[in-house]
KEVOMAR-439291 format. One record per residue (C-alpha): x, y, z; residue in three letters. Coordinates in nm, 2 decimals, always signed. Example, Ala and Ser with C-alpha at 12.3 -4.5 7.8 and 13.67 -1.06 7.14 Angstrom:
<atoms>
- px	py	pz	residuo
- +1.23	-0.45	+0.78	ALA
- +1.37	-0.11	+0.71	SER
</atoms>
This chain:
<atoms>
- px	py	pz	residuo
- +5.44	+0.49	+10.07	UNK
- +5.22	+0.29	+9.86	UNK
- +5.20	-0.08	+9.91	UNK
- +5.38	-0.12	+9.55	UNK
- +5.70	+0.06	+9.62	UNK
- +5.92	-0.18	+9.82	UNK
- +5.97	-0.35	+9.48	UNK
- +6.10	-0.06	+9.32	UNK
- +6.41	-0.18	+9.55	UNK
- +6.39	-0.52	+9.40	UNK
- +6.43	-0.36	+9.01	UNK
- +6.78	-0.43	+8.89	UNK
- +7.02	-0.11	+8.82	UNK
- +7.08	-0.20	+8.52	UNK
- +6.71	-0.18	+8.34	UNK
- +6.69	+0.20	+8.49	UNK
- +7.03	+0.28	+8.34	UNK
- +6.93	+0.13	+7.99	UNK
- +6.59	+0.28	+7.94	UNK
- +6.74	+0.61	+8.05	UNK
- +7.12	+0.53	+7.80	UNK
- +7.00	+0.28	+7.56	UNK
- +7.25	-0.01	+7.53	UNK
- +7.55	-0.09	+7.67	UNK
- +7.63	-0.31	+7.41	UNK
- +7.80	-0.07	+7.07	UNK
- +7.66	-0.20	+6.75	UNK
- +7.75	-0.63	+6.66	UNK
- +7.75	-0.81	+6.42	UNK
- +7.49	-1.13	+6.47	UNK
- +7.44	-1.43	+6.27	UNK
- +7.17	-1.59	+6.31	UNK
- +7.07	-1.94	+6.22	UNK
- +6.69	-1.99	+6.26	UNK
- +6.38	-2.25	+6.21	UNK
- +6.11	-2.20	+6.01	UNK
- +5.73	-2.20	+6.06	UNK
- +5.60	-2.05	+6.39	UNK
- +5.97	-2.07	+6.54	UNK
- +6.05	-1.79	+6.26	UNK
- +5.81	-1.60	+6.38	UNK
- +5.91	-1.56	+6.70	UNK
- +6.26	-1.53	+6.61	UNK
- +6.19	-1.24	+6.34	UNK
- +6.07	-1.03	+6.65	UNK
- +6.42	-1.11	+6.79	UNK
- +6.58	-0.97	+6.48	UNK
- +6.37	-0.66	+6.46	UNK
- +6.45	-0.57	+6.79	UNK
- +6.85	-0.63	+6.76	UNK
- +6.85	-0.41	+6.45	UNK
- +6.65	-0.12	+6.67	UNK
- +6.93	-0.14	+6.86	UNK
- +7.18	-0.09	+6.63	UNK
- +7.33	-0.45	+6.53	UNK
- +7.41	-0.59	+6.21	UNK
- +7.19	-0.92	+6.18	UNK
- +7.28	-1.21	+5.92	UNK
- +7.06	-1.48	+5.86	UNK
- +7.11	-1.79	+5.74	UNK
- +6.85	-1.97	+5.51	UNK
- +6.81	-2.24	+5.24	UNK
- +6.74	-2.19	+4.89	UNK
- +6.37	-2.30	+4.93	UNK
- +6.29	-2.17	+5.24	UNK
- +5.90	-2.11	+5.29	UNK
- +5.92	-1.83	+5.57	UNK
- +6.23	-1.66	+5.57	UNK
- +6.26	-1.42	+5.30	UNK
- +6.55	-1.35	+5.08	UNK
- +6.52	-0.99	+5.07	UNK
- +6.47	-0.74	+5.41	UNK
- +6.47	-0.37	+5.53	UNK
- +6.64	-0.50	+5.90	UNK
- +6.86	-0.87	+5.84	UNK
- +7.08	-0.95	+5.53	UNK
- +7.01	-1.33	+5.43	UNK
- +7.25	-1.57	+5.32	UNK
- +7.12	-1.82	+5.08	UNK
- +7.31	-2.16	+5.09	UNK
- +7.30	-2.29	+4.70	UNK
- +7.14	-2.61	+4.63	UNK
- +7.01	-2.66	+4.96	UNK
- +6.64	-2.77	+5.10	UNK
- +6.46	-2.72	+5.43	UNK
- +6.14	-2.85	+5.58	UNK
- +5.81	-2.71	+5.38	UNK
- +5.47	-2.75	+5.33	UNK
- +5.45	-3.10	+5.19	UNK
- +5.64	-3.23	+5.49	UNK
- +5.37	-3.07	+5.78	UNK
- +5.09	-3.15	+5.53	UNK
- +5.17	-3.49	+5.54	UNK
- +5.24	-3.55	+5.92	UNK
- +4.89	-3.33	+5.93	UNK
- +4.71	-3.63	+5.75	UNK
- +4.87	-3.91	+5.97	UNK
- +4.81	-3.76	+6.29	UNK
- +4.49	-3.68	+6.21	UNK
- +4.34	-4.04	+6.11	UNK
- +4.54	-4.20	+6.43	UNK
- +4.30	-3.95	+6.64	UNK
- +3.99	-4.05	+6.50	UNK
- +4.10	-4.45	+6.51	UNK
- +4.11	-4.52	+6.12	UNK
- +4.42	-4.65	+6.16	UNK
- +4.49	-4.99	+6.42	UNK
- +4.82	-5.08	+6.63	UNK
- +4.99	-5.18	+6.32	UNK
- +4.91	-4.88	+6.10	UNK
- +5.04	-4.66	+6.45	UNK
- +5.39	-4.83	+6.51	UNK
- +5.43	-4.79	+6.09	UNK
- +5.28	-4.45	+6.15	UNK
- +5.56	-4.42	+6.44	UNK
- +5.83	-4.52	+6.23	UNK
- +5.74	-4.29	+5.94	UNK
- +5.73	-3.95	+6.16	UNK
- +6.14	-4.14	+6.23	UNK
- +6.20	-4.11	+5.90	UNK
- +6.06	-3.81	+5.80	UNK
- +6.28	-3.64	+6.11	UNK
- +6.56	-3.81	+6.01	UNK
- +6.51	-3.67	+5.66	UNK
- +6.48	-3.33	+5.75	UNK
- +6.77	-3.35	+5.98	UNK
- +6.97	-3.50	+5.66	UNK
- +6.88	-3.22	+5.44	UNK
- +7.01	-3.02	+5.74	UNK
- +7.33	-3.16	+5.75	UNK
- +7.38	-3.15	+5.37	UNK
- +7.33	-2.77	+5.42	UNK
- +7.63	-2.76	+5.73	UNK
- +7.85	-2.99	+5.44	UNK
- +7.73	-2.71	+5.17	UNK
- +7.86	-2.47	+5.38	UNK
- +8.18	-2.66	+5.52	UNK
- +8.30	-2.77	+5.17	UNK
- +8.29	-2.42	+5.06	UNK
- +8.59	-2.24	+5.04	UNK
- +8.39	-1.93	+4.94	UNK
- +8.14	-1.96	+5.21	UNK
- +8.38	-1.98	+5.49	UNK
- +8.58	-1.74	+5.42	UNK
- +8.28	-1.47	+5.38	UNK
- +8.20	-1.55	+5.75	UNK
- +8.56	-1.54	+5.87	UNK
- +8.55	-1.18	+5.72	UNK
- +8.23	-1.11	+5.85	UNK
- +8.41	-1.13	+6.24	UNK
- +8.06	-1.19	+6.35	UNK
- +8.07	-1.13	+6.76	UNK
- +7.77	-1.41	+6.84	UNK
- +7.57	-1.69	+6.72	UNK
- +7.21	-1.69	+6.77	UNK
- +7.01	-2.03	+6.68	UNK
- +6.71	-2.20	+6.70	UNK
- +6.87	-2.55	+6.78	UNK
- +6.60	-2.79	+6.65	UNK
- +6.84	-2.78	+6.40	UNK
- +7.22	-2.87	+6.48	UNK
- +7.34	-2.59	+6.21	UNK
- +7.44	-2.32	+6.42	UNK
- +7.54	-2.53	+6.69	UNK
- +7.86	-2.61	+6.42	UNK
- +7.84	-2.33	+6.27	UNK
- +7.93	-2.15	+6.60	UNK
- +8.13	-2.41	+6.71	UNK
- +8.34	-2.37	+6.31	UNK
- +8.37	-2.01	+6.36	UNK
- +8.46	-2.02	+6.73	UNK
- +8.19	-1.81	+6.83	UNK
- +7.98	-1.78	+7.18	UNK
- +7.62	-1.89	+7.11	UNK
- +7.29	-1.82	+7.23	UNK
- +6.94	-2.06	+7.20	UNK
- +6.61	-1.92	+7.09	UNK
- +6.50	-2.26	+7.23	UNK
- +6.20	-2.44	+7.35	UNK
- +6.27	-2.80	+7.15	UNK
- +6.62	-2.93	+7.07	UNK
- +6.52	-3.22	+6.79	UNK
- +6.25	-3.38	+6.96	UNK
- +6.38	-3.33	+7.31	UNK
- +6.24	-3.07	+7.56	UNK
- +6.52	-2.82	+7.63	UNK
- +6.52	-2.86	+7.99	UNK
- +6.61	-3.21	+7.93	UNK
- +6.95	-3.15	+7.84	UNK
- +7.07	-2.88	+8.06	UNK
- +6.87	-2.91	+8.41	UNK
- +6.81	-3.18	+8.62	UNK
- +6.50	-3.35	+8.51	UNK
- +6.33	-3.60	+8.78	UNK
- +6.09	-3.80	+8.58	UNK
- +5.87	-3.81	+8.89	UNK
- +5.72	-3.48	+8.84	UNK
- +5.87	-3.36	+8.53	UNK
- +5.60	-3.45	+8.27	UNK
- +5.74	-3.58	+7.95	UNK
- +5.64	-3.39	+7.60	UNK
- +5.38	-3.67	+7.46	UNK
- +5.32	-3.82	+7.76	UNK
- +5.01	-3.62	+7.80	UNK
- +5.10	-3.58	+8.19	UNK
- +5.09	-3.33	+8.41	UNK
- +5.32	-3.25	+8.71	UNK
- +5.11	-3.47	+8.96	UNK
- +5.18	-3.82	+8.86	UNK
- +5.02	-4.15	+8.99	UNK
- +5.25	-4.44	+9.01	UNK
- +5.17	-4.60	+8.62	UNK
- +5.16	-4.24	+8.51	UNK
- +5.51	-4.25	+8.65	UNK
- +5.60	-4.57	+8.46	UNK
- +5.44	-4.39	+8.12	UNK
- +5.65	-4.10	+8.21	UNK
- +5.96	-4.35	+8.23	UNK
- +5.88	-4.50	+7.89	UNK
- +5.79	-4.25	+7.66	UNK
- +6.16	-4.10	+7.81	UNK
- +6.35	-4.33	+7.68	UNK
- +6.15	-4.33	+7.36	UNK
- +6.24	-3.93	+7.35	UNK
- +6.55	-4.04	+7.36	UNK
- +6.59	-4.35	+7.18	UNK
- +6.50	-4.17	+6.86	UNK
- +6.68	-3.89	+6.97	UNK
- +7.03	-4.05	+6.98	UNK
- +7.03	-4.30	+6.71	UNK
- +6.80	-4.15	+6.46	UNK
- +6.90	-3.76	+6.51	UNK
- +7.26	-3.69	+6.72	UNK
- +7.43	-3.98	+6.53	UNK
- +7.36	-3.78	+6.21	UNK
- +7.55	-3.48	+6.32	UNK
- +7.80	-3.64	+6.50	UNK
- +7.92	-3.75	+6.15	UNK
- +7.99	-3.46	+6.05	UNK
- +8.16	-3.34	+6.35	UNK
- +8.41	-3.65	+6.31	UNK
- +8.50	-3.57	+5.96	UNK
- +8.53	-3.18	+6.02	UNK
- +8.66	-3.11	+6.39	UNK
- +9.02	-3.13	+6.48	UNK
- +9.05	-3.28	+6.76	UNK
- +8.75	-3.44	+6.78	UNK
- +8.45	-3.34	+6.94	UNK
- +8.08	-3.45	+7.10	UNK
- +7.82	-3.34	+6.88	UNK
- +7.63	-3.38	+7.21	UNK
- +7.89	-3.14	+7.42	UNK
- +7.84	-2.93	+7.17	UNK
- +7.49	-2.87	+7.22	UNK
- +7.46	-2.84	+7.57	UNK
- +7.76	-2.60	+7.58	UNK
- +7.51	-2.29	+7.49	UNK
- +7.66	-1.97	+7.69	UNK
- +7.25	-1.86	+7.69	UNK
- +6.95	-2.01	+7.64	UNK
- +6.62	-1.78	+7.60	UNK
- +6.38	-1.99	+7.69	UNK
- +6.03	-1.95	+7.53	UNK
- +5.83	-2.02	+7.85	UNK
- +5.76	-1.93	+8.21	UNK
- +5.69	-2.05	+8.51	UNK
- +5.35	-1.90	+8.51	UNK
- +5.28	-2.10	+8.20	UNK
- +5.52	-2.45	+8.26	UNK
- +5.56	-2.65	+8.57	UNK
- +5.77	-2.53	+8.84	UNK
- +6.09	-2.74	+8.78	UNK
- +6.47	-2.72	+8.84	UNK
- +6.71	-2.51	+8.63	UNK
- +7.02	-2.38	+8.57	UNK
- +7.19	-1.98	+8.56	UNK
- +7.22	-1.95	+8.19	UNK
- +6.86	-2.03	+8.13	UNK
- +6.67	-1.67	+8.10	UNK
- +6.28	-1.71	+8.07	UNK
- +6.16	-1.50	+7.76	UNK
- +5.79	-1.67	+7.78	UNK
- +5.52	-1.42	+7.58	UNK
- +5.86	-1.18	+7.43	UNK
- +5.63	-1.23	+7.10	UNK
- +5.30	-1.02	+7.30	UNK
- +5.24	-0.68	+7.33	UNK
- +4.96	-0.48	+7.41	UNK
- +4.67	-0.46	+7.13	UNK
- +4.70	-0.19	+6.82	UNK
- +4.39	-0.03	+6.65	UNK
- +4.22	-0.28	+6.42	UNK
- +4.19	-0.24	+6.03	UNK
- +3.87	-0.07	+6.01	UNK
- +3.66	-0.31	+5.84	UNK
- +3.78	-0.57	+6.12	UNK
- +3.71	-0.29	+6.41	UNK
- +3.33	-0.28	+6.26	UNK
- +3.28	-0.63	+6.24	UNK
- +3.38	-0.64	+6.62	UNK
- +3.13	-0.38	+6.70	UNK
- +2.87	-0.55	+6.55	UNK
- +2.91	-0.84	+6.75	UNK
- +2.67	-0.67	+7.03	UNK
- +2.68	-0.78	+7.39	UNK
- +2.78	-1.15	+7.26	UNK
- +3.10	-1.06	+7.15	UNK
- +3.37	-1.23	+6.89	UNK
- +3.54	-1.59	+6.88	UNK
- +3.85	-1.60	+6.72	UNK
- +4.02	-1.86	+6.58	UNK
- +4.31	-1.96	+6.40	UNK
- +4.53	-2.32	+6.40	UNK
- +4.87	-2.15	+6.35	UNK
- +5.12	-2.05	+6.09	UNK
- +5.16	-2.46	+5.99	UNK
- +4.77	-2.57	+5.94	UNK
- +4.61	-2.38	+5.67	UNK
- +4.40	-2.63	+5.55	UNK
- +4.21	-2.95	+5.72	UNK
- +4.02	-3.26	+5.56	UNK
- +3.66	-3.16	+5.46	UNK
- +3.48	-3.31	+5.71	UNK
- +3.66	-3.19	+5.99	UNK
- +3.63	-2.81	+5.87	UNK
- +3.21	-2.90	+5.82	UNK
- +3.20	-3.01	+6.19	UNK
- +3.39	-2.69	+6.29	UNK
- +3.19	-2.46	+6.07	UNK
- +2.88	-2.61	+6.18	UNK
- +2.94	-2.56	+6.52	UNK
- +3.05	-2.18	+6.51	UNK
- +2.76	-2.12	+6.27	UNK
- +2.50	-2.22	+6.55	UNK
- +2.71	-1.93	+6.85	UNK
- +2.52	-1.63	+6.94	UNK
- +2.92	-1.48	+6.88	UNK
- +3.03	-1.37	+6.55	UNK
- +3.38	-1.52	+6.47	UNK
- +3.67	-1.51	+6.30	UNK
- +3.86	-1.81	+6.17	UNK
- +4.19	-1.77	+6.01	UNK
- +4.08	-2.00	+5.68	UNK
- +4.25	-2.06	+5.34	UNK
- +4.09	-2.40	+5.23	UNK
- +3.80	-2.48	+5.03	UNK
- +3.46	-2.29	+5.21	UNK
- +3.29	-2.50	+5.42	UNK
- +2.90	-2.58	+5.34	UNK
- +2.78	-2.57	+5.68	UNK
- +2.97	-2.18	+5.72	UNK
- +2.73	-1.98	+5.87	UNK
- +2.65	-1.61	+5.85	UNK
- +2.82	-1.54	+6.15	UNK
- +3.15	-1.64	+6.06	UNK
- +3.41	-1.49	+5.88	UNK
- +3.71	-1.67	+5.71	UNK
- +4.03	-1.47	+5.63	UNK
- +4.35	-1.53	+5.51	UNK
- +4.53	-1.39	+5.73	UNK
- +4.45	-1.19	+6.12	UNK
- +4.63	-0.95	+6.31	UNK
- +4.60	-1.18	+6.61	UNK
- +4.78	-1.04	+6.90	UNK
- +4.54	-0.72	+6.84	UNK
- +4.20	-0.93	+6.82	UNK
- +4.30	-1.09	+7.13	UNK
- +4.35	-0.76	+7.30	UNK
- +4.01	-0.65	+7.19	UNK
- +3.72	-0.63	+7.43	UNK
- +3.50	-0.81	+7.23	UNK
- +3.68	-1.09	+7.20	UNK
- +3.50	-1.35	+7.40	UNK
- +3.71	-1.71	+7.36	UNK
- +3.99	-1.80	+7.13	UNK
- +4.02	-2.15	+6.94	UNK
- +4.35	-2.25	+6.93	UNK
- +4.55	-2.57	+6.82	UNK
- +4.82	-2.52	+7.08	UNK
- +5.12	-2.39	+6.94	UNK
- +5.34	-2.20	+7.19	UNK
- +5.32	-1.84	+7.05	UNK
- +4.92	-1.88	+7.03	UNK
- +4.85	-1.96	+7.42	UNK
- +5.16	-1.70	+7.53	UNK
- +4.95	-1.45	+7.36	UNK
- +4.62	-1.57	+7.50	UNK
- +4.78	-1.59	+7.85	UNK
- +4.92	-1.21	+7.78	UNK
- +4.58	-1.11	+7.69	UNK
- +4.36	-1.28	+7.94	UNK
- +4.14	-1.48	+7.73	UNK
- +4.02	-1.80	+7.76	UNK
- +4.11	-2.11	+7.51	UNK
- +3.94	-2.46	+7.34	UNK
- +4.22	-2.61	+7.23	UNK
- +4.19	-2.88	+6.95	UNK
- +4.55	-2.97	+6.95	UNK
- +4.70	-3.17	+6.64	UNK
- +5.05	-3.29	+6.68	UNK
- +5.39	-3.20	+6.83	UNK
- +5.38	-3.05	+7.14	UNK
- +5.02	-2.88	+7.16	UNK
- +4.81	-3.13	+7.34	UNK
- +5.11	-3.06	+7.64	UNK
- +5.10	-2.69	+7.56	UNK
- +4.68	-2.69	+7.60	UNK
- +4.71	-2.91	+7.93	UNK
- +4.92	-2.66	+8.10	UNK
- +4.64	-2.42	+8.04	UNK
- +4.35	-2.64	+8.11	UNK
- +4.54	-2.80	+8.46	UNK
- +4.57	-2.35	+8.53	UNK
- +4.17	-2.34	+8.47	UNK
- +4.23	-2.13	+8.12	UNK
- +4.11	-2.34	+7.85	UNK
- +3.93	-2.71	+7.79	UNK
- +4.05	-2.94	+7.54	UNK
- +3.88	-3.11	+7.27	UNK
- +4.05	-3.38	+7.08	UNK
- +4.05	-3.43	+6.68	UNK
- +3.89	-3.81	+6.83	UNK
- +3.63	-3.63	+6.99	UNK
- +3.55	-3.36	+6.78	UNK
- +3.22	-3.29	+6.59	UNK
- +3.00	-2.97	+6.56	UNK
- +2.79	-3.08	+6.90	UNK
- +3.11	-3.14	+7.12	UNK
- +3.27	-2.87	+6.97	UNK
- +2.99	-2.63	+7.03	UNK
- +2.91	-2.76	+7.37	UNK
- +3.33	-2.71	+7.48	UNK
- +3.26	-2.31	+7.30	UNK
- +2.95	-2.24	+7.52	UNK
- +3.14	-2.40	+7.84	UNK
- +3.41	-2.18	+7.85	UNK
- +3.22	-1.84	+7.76	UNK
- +2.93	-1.89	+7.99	UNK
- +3.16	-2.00	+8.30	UNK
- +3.32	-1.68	+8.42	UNK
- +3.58	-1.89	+8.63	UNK
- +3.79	-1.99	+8.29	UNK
- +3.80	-1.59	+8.20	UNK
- +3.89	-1.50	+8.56	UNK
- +4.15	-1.80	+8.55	UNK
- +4.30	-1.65	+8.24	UNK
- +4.32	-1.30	+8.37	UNK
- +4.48	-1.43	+8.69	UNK
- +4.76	-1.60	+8.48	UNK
- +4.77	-1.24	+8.28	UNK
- +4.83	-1.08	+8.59	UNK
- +5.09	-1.28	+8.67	UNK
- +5.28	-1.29	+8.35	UNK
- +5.28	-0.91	+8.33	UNK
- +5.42	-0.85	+8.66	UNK
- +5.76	-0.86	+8.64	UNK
- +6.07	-0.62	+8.66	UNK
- +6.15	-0.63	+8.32	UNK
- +6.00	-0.70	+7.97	UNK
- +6.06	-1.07	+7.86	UNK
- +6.19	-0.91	+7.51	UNK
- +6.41	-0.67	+7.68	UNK
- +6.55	-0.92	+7.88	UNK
- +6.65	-1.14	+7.55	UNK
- +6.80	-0.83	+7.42	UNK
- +7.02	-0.78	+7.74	UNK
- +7.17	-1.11	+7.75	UNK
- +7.23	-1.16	+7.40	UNK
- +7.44	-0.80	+7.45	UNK
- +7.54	-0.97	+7.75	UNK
- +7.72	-1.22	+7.58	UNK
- +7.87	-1.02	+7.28	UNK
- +8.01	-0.74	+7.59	UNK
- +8.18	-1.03	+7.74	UNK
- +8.24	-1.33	+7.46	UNK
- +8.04	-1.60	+7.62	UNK
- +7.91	-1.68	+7.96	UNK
- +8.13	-1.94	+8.10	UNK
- +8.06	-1.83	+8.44	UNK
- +7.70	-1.92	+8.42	UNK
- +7.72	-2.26	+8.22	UNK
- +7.80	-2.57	+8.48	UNK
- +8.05	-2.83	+8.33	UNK
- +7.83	-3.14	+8.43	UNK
- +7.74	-3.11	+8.05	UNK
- +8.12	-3.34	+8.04	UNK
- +8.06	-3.55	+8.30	UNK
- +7.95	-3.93	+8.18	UNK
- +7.67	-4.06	+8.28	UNK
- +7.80	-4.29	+8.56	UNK
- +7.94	-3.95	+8.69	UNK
- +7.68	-3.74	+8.63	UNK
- +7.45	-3.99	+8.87	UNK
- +7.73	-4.06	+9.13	UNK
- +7.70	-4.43	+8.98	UNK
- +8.08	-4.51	+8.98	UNK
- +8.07	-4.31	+9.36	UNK
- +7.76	-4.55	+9.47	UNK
- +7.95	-4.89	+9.37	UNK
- +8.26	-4.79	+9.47	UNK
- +8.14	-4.73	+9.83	UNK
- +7.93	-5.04	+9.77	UNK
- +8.24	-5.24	+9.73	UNK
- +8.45	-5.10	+9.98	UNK
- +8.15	-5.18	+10.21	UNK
- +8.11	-5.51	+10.11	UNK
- +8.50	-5.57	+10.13	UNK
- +8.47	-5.46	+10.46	UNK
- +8.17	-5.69	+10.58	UNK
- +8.30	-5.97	+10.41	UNK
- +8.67	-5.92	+10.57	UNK
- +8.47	-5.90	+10.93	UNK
- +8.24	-6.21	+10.83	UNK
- +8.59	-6.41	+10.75	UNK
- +8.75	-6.29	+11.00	UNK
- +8.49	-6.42	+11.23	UNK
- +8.47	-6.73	+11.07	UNK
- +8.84	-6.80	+11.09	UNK
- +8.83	-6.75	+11.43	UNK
- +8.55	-6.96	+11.54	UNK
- +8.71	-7.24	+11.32	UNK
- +9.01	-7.20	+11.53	UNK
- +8.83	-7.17	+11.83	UNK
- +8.68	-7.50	+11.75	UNK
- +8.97	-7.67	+11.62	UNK
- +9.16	-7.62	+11.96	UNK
- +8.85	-7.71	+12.14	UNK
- +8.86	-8.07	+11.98	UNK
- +9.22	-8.10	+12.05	UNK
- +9.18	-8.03	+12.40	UNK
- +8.89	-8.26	+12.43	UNK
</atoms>
C-alpha cells in the first residue's frame, strides 16, 4: 500500500458515481442573474459548464451591458428594455480618483469628498439596479415569460440585489456565485465574524492584529456597514415594501441563500468560522495550461534561460495615466526577461524592445508556461487564484476595491510583494521585479500554496456544479442554512439574555442588601429601646 491510499477512503461516493454516470441531476432550467466585469468572467465558466451538462441557462442582462453578450451558442439572454448597468465610464472614473489619493495629490478634504463620491457613485449603480427589478416587476409581459419558463433555480452574483427578488418574486431556491455582497465581505453576513482576527476588506489587516490594528479593524466595520445599510439595503428595501405581500426584510432576504459558492479558500483566505451551506469553489476559473498560439509559444522560447514576465491589470484597467505606464514601461524595459503586458492605451515612450503589448492574453496558459518567471498583477481575485493554481510568484500593484487585501494574503503566504501606486516608479518597480525572481523562496512559497490548492478530493468547479444540482434535485437547502439570519440583533448576541440575568442578579443582591439593612435597623431600633 502506497502512503497515498488511505485517502482514497476519505473520497466521497458520490464523485466516483458521477464521473463514472454523469449527473444525477436530469436537465433544469437555470436563470441566472450575473455581474459584470471580472465577476462575469468567472460566472461564464459557470454557465459553460451547466450547459455541458445538459441544463437550460437564462441570463439576465441590461440593454447596455459591456460584457455579457446578447447572442450565445450555450445561455439564452434576456434583455430588460430601457435599462443601464455599470460600464466603462463608471470604473474609469473611480480609476482616476483612486489613483491621485495614492500618490497624495489630493489632501484630507479632497479624500472625505473623494469618500463620499465613491457613495454616490455605488448608490447610483445600485439605483439603476433597482430601476431594472421595477422594469421587470411592472411588466406584465416580463413576468409572465418567467412564470412560463418554471425555472428550477436561481443563480446570482449578489453584489447586485436583482436576483435576490427576482428569486424571491418567482419563489425559487437560490444559489450565490459570491465573494462581495454590495460592499460587504460575504462572510460578514452569514458566519460569525470576530473582529479580533477577522481582517476587515480595506482595513489593509491581516489575521494577527495589534491592539490599534484592532480599533482600525473596529472602525472601518462600521464604516462597511454604515454605507452599507443606509446608502445600499435601504434602496432595495423600497422596493420590497411596495412589491412583497406580506412584507419582507430585504436583509432576510439576502442571507436566506440555500448555497453560497464561495470564490475563495482556505489556502488562499484566513482560517475563519463558517457555516454548512458555504461550499469553497476558490481557483473553479483555473485549469491546467493549453498549447500557446504559435507566435506567443516562439516569443516564450526566445526568452532563453531568463524567462517571461507577464502582466496584465485585469478585465477593468485597460488604460492608466501616461506617466504611470512610462514608469512601468521603463522599468520592464531595463529586465533581462522578455515580457508580456496585456496593453490597449497609448504606447509608452520608455517601451523597450523586450516588451510586448497586446490586446488581449490567454493568461491562464502563460501562467502555466515554464518560462514564465513572475506575474504582475493588480490583485483581482481570478488573477492571484490562477497564479496560486499555477505556482508563480506575484508584484502586486493593487488599485482599488478589494486588491490591496487580495495581494496581502499572498504576500503574508510568502508569494508575492506589494508595491503601491504611492510608491511606484520604474526604480522601485524594477527593484520589487528582480526581488521576487532572484529569491527562490517566493517561487517555492507559491508552489507550496499550489500544492495545497490542488490537493483535494474533488475539483472546485465540479463541486459548484454538484451543489447547484444539489439544490435543483431537492428545491433548496433548508437543512444546511441556520435561522440566526432572523434573530435580532440583541438575540443574535445573547444581549436581551445578558441583561436579563443582569437584572435578575441585581434584584437579587439588592433584595439581600435590603434585607440586611432592614434588619440591622431593627436590630438597632430595639437595641435603643432596651437601653
Amino acid at each position: 500500500m502506497t502512503p497515498f491510499s488511505k485517502n482514497m477512503f476519505s473520497v466521497p461516493l458520490w464523485i466516483p458515481i458521477t464521473i463514472l454516470f454523469g449527473s444525477f441531476c436530469d436537465g433544469g432550467k437555470i436563470l441566472v442573474v450575473p455581474l459584470e466585469g471580472s465577476h462575469w468572467l468567472n460566472m461564464d465558466i459557470i454557465i459553460k459548464a451547466l450547459h455541458d451538462q445538459g441544463h437550460s441557462v437564462d441570463v439576465l442582462r441590461t440593454s447596455n451591458s459591456w460584457f455579457i453578450k446578447e447572442n450565445s451558442t450555450y445561455y439564452s439572454s434576456i434583455t430588460i428594455p430601457n435599462t443601464k448597468g455599470m460600464d466603462e465610464e463608471f470604473v474609469d472614473d473611480m480609476l482616476s480618483k483612486a489613483i491621485d489619493y495614492e500618490k497624495g495629490k489630493i489632501n484630507w478634504l479632497d479624500h472625505v469628498w473623494m469618500y463620499l463620491d465613491t457613495l454616490n457613485h455605488i448608490y447610483k449603480i445600485n439605483e439603476m439596479v433597482c430601476q431594472l427589478i421595477t422594469n421587470m416587476f411592472e411588466s406584465v409581459e416580463i413576468m409572465k415569460m418567467f412564470k412560463e419558463k418554471q425555472y428550477d433555480l436561481v443563480l446570482t452574483d449578489p453584489v447586485w440585489g436583482a436576483g435576490i427578488l427576482l428569486a424571491h418574486k418567482l419563489k425559487l431556491p437560490t444559489v450565490y456565485n459570491v465573494r462581495w455582497i454590495i460592499t460587504v465581505e460575504g462572510h460578514f453576513e452569514v458566519a460569525p465574524s470576530p473582529l479580533s482576527y477577522i481582517p476587515i476588506t480595506s482595513s489593509r489587516n491581516t489575521d494577527k492584529m495589534n491592539f490599534f490594528q484592532r480599533v482600525q479593524n473596529v472602525f472601518y466595520y462600521w464604516l462597511m456597514y454604515f454605507q452599507y445599510g443606509y446608502f445600499n439595503l435601504a434602496q432595495y428595501q423600497a422596493l420590497c415594501d411596495k412589491y412583497f405581500d406580506p412584507p419582507v426584510r430585504f436583509h432576510e432576504l439576502l442571507q436566506g441563500a440555500d448555497i453560497w459558492l464561495m470564490r475563495v479558500d482556505f489556502v488562499f483566505e484566513f482560517p475563519r468560522p463558517t457555516m454548512p451551506n458555504i461550499i469553497y469553489v476558490g481557483g473553479f476559473q483555473c485549469k491546467p495550461a493549453n498549447a500557446l498560439p504559435h507566435d506567443l509559444e516562439n516569443f516564450m522560447q526566445s526568452s532563453g534561460e531568463h524567462g517571461v514576465v507577464i502582466m496584465s491589470l485585469g478585465s477593468f484597467i485597460s488604460v492608466l495615466p501616461d506617466e504611470l505606464t512610462e514608469e512601468i514601461a521603463a522599468a520592464l524595459a531595463h529586465l533581462p526577461q522578455k515580457v508580456i503586458w496585456r496593453y490597449t492605451g497609448k504606447r509608452p515612450s520608455t517601451l523597450g524592445n523586450n516588451t510586448l503589448l497586446v490586446d488581449w492574453m490567454p493568461q491562464n496558459d502563460l501562467l502555466g508556461h515554464p518560462k514564465t518567471k513572475l506575474f504582475i498583477a493588480h490583485g483581482g481575485t481570478n488573477g492571484v487564484q490562477e497564479a496560486l493554481y499555477h505556482g508563480v510568484p506575484v508584484v502586486g500593484i493593487p488599485l482599488f476595491f478589494d486588491q490591496y487585501d487580495n495581494l496581502l494574503r499572498l504576500q503574508e503566504r510568502g508569494g508575492a510583494k506589494i508595491v503601491t501606486i504611492a510608491t511606484l516608479d520604474k526604480n522601485t518597480l524594477h527593484a520589487a521585479i528582480q526581488e521576487v525572481i532572484s529569491d527562490p523562496s517566493y517561487r517555492l512559497s507559491m508552489q507550496r500554496l499550489s500544492h495545497l490548492h490542488r490537493d483535494t478530493p474533488v475539483k472546485p468547479l465540479d463541486s459548484a456544479l454538484f451543489w447547484i444540482e444539489f439544490v435543483m434535485r431537492h428545491k433548496g437547502a433548508a437543512h444546511l442554512r441556520s435561522d440566526s439570519y432572523k434573530l435580532p440583533w440583541y438575540s443574535y448576541y445573547s444581549v436581551d439574555v445578558a441583561v436579563t440575568l443582569f437584572t435578575v442578579l441585581l434584584i437579587f443582591t439588592l433584595s439581600i442588601f435590603f434585607t440586611i439593612r432592614y434588619l440591622c435597623v431593627k436590630c438597632c431600633s430595639r437595641k435603643k429601646k432596651t437601653d
